[in-house]
C-alpha positions in Angstrom: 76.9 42.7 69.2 79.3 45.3 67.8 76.8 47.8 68.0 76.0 47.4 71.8 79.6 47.2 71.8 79.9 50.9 70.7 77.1 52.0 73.2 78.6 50.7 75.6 81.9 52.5 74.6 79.6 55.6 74.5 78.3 55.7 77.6 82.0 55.1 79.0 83.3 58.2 77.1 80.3 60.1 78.2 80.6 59.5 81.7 84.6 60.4 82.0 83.3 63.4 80.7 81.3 63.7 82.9 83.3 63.7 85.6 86.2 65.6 84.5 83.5 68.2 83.8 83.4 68.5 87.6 87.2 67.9 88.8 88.8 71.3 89.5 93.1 70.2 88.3 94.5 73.2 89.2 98.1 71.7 87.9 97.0 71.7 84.5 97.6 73.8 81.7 94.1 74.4 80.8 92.8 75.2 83.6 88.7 75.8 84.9 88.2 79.7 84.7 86.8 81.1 86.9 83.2 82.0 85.1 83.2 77.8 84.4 84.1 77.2 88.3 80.7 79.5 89.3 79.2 77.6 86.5 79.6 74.2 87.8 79.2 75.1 91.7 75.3 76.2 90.6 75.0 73.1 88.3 74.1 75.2 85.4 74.2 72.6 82.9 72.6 74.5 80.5 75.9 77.5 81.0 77.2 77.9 77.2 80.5 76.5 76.8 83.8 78.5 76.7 84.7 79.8 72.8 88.1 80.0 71.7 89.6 83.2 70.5 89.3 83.2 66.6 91.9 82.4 63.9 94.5 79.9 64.4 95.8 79.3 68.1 98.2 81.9 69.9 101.8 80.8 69.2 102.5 81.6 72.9 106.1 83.2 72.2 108.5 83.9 68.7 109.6 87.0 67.6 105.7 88.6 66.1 104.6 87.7 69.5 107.1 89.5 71.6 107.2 92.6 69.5 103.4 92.6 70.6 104.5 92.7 74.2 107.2 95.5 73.5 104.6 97.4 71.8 102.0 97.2 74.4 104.8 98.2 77.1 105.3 101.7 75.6 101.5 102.2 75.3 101.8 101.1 79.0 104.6 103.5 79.6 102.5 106.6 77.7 99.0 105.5 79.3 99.3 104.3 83.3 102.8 105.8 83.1 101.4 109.1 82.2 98.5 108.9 85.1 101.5 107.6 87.3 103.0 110.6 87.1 100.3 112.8 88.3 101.9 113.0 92.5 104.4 115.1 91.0 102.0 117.5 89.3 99.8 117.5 92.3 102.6 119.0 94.5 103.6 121.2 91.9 100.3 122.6 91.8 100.2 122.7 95.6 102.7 125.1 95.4 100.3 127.8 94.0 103.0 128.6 90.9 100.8 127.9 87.9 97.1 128.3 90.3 95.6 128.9 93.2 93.2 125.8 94.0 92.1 123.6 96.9 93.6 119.8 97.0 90.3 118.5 96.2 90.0 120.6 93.3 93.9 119.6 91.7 93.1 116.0 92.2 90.3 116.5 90.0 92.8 117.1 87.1 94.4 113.4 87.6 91.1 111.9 88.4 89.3 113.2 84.5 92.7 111.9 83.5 92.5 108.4 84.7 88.4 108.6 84.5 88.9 109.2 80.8 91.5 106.5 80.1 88.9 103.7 81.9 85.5 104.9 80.4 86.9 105.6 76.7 88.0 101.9 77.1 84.1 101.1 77.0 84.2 102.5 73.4 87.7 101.6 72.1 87.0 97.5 73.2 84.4 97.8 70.1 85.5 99.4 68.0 88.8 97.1 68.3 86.6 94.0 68.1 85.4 96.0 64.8 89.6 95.9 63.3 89.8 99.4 63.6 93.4 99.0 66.0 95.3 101.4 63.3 92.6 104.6 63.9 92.5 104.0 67.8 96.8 103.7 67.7 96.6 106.8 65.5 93.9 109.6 67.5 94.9 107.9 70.6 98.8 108.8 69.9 97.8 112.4 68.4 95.7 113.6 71.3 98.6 112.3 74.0 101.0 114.5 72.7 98.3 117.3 71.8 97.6 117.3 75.3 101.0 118.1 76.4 101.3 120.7 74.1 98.5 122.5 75.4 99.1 121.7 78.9 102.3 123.7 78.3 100.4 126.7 77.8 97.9 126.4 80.6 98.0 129.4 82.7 94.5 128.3 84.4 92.9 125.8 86.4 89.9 125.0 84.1 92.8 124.9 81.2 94.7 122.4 83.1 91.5 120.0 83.3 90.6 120.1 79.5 94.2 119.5 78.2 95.4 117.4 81.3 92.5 115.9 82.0 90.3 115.6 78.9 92.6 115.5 75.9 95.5 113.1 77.2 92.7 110.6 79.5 91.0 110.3 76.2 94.2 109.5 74.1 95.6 106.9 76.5 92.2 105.4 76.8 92.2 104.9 73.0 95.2 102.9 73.4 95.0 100.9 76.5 92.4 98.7 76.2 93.9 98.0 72.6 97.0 97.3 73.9 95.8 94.8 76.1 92.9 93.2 74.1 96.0 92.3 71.4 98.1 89.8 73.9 95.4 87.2 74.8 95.5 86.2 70.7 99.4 85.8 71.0 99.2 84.4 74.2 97.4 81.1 76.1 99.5 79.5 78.4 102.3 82.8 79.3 99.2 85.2 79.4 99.9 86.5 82.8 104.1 86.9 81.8 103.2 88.8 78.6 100.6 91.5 80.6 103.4 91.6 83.4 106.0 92.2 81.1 103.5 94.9 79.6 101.8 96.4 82.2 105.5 97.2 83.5 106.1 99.9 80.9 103.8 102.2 83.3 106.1 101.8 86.0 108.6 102.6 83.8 107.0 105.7 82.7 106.1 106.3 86.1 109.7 106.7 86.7 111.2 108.3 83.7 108.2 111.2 83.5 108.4 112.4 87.0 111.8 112.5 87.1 112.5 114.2 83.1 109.5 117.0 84.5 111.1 117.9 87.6 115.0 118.8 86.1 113.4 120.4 83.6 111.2 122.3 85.9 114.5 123.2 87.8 116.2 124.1 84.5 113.7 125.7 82.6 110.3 126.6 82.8 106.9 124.6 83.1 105.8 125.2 79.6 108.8 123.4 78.3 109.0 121.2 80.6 105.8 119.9 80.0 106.5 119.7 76.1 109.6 118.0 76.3 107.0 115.5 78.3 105.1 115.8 74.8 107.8 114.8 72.6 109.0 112.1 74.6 105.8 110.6 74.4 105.7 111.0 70.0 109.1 109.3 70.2 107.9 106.2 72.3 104.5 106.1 70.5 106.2 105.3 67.6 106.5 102.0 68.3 102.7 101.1 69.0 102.2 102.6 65.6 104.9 100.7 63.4 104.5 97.2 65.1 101.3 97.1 66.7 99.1 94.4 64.4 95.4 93.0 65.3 96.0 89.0 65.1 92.3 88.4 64.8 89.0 89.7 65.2 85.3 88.7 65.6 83.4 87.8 62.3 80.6 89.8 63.3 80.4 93.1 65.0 78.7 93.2 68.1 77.1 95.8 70.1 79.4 98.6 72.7 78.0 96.4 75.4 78.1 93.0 76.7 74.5 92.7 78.5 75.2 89.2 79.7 77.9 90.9 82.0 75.9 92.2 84.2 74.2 88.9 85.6 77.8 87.1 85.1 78.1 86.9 89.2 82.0 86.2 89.2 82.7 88.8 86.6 80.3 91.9 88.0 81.5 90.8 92.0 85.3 91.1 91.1 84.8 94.1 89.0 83.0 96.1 91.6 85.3 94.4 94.7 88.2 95.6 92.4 86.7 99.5 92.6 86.7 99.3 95.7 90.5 98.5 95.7 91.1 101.5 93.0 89.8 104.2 96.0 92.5 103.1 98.5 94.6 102.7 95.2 94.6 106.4 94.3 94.7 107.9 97.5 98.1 107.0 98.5 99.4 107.5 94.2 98.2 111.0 94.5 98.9 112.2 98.2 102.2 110.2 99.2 104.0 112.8 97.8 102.4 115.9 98.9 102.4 114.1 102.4 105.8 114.0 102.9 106.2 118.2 101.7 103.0 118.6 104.1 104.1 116.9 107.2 108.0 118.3 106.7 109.4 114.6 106.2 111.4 116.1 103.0 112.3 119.0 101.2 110.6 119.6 97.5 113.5 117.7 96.0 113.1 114.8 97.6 109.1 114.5 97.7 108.9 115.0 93.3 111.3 111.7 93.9 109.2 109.9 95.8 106.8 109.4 93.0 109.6 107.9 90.7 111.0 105.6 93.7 106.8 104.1 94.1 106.8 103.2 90.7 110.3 101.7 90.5 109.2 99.2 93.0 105.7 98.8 91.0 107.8 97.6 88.1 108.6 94.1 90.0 105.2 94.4 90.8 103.7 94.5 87.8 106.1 91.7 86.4 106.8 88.9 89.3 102.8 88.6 90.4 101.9 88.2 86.7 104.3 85.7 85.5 103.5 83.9 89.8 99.9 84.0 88.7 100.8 81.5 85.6 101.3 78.9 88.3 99.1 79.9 91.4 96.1 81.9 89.6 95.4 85.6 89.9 92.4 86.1 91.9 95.1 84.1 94.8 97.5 86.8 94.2 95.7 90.0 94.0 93.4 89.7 97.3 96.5 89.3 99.9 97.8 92.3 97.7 95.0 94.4 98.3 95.0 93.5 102.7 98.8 94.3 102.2 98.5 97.3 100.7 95.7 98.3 103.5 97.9 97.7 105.7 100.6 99.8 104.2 98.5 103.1 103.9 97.2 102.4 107.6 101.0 102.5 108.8 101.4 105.8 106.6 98.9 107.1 110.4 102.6 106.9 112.3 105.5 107.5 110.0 106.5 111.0 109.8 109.8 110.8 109.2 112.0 110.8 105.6 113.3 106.9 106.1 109.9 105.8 106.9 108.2 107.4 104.3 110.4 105.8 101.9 110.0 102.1 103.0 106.2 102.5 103.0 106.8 103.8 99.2 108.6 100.8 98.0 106.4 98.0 99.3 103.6 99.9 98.5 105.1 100.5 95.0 105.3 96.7 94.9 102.1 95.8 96.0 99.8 98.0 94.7 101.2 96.7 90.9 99.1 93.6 91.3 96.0 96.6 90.9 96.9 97.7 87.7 98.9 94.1 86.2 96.0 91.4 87.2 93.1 92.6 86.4 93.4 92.1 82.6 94.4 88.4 83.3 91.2 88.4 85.3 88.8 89.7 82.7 90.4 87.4 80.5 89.8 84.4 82.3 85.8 85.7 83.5 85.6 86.4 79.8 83.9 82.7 78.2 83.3 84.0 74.9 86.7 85.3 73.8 85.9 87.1 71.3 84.6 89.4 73.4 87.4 90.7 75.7 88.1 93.6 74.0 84.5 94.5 75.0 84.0 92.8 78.4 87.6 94.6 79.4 86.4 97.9 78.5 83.5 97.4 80.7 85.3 96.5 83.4 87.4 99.1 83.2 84.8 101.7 83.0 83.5 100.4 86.4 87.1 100.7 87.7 87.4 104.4 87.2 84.5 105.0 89.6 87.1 104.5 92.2 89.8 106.5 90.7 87.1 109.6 91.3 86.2 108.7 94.6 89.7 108.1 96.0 91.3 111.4 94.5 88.7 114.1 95.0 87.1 112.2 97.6 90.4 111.9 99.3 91.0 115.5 98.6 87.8 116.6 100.5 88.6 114.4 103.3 92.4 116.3 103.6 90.8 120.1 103.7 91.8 122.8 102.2 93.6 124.4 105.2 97.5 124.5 104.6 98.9 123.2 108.0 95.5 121.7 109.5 94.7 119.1 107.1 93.4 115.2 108.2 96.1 113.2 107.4 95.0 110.5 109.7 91.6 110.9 108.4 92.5 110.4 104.4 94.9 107.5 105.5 91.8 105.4 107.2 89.8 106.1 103.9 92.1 104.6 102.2 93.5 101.4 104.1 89.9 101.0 104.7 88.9 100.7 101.1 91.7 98.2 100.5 91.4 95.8 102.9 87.9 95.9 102.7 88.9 95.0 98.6 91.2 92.3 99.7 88.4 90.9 102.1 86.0 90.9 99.5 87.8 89.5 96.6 88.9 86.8 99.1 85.7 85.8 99.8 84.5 85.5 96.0 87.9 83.6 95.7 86.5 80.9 98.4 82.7 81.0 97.4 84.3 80.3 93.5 86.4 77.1 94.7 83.8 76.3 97.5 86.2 76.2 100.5 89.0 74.8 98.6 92.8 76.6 99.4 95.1 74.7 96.9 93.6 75.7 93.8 94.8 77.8 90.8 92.1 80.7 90.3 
């Protein structure tokens, strides 16, 4: 009798789980990912199940984890910050002073840059699963400021792309997959606060570069300009170097790819929906300065500024999305994002005016934040094995930069290289058109993922 009592008891315990296998609770702390929503909309009982990160469970705040979160901001600040910055060297170089090239041809210098820092990521993700965070902190940190210092003596085009473009994309992509592959092993249940709080040190570069670059520039001369840029960066590197530490890491080394990716529908659509995103992205980071020089909106003065007044704003919106997206999910935050900031760059078609100019800076500043903050809580979430985010993020990445080449070049060789008859219009449609096209898309996985559903965290 007992032991039909126990079968009995069994059965019970088997079928609750059972069904809270299948109950999406988006008020709950642990909530379904959204790999394990796919998973259970195609009945793939077979799916394997999720697989904690190793070593003892994140302490999800304390001093050791914060100092994690300070650390990643200034590899923020050094990496996206750096790439941030690139408006203002694409209107400098405009101006013919250092070289003589076509618009299509600068942007290529920014594009290598950011290329680099997302393709490097498929190696350093790893070779960080591996332990090795000290050696990537290290080269990535030495070939940063190495690239300043030899952007400083640059007196050619082709010199500006290996030292600009080669030598400081590599360094920052040593460090920024790193940096964010370190956080999900401090944090669980503030995840999205600690990336925000992170991924808000490149809007704060964003600001402080532009803005140290062009006084100088007025004061002195580009070379030192450019290395003062150089020795900032040593200074705040510091801080990645001396507090940075690797929580845990796999007990096995795995291979520089993640096969099992590429049929992982939610995680391949909302990598290559997010791409599409990063075109529209670019084309208004690198050209919203230059237009407003272009068009005659502004003097010089006041278009280097409008690089550091876009990234002010993309500080809040690095920070407020991701610590919203705690509550309400990412993939709910970054698709309206994306139509917004469509809509932004279309109105950029009818402002020619200074004021204008400025207001569609700031909200685009804002908006666009939720590009470069939520995608690392997404991979995170897509990722069911987490001992493979530092690999699955570097992937993702990789894929990402693909639209960092077609919206700056490509965006380039839609503008012309005619001074004074270039397609404004033209390179504005390109871009709204990739990002609401990104926001329509990743809305769509959003619904196929919760299968109609509206109030749920994803």
């Amino acid at each position: 009798m007992a032991a039909a009592m126990m079968a009995d008891d069994k059965r019970d315990a088997s079928k609750d789980l059972s069904e809270s296998d299948e109950t999406i609770r988006p008020g709950e702390g642990a909530n379904i990912s959204l790999g394990d929503q796919h998973a259970e909309a195609n009945k793939q009982t077979s799916a394997v199940q999720p697989s904690p990160a190793p070593g003892p469970p994140p302490p999800n705040g304390g001093l050791a984890a914060y100092t994690q979160v300070a650390a990643s901001f200034f590899v923020f600040f050094n990496t996206w910050g750096v790439l941030n910055t690139f408006g203002v060297f694409q209107t400098y170089y405009e101006s013919g002073a250092l070289f003589t090239q076509s618009s299509s041809n600068i942007s290529w210098i920014g594009s290598v840059q950011s290329y680099c820092l997302l393709l490097v990521g498929l190696i350093a993700g790893p070779i960080y699963d591996r332990g090795y965070l000290r050696a990537l902190l290290g080269v990535g940190s030495f070939l940063i400021v190495f690239g300043f210092m030899m952007l400083s003596l640059c007196t050619a085009y082709w010199q500006a792309v290996l030292a600009q473009g080669f030598c400081v994309g590599i360094g920052a992509g040593l460090l920024f997959v790193p940096s964010l592959a370190v956080l999900p092993s401090y944090f669980s249940t503030r995840l999205g606060l600690a990336l925000g709080l992170a991924a808000s040190g490149s809007s704060f570069g964003g600001v402080i570069y532009p803005i140290v670059f062009y006084k100088l520039l007025q004061q002195t001369s580009f070379a030192w300009a450019v290395r003062t840029l150089g020795f900032l960066a040593l200074l705040t590197l510091l801080v990645p170097l001396l507090f940075m530490r690797q929580r845990a890491k796999p007990a096995k080394p795995r291979s520089a790819l993640d096969w099992t990716a590429f049929t992982d529908f939610p995680f391949a659509a909302f990598t290559v929906f997010t791409m599409v995103g990063f075109i529209g992205l670019y084309v208004v980071v690198f050209y919203i300065s230059y237009y407003a020089l272009a068009s005659g909106a502004t003097d010089p003065e006041m278009a280097f500024y409008l690089v550091p007044i876009l990234n002010v704003a993309s500080m809040l919106g690095r920070t407020l999305p991701n610590a919203l997206s705690d509550k309400v999910g990412a993939l709910n935050i970054l698709a309206p994002g994306a139509l917004i900031c469509g809509v932004l760059t279309y109105a950029l078609i009818g402002v020619s005016s200074l004021p204008g100019i400025v207001i569609v800076t700031l909200l685009y500043g804002f908006m666009s934040g939720v590009f470069i903050a939520l995608p690392p809580v997404c991979f995170v979430a897509l990722t069911k094995d987490k001992r493979k985010v530092g690999t699955r993020m570097g992937m993702g990445f990789a894929i990402l930069g693909f639209g960092v080449l077609a919206g700056g070049p490509g965006g380039g060789a839609i503008l012309g290289r005619e001074h004074g008859n270039q397609h404004w219009t033209a390179l504005w449609v390109y871009g709204g058109t990739m990002a609401v096209g990104s926001g329509i898309l990743l809305g769509a996985l959003r619904m196929y993922l919760t299968k109609g559903k509206l109030k749920v965290k994803i």
